[in-house]
N, C-alpha and C positions, 0 to 999 in steps of 0.2 A: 419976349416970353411972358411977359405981364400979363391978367387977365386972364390966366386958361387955367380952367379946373382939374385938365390932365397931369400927369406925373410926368412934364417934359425929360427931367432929370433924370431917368431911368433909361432916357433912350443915350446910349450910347454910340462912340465909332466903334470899327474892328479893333481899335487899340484899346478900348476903355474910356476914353476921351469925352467929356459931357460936349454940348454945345461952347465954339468959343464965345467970349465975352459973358459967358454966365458959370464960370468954373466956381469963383466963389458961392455963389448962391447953390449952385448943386453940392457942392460940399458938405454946409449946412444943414440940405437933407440927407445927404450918404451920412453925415454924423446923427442926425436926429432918427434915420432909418437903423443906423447901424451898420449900415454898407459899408464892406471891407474895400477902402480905397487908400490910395499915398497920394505925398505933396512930391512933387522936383521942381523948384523955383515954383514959380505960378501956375505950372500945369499941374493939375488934378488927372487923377488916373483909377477907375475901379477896376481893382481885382478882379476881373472877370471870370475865373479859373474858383473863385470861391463865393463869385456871385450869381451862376448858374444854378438855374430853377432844374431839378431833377425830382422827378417822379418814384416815389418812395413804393 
């Protein structure tokens, strides 16, 4: 994931799940973004239910 000027972090699975082996580093930016996510042991998990883009 190194190297890329894209916002890898933001791409999730259907469960909310970042890429493995980069959970903590997407954390970081869910925290620095403000993205509503949880911890369970190691696995990171965004809210996805309150991080849905909706058109105002």
């Amino acid at each position: 994931m190194d190297g890329h000027d894209l916002a890898w972090w933001k791409v999730v699975d259907a469960s909310g799940h970042p890429p493995q082996n980069s959970e903590e580093t997407a954390a970081q930016h869910y925290e620095d973004e403000g993205i509503p996510f949880h911890r369970a042991g190691e696995r990171v998990t965004v809210n996805l239910s309150e991080s849905r883009w909706q058109i105002r």
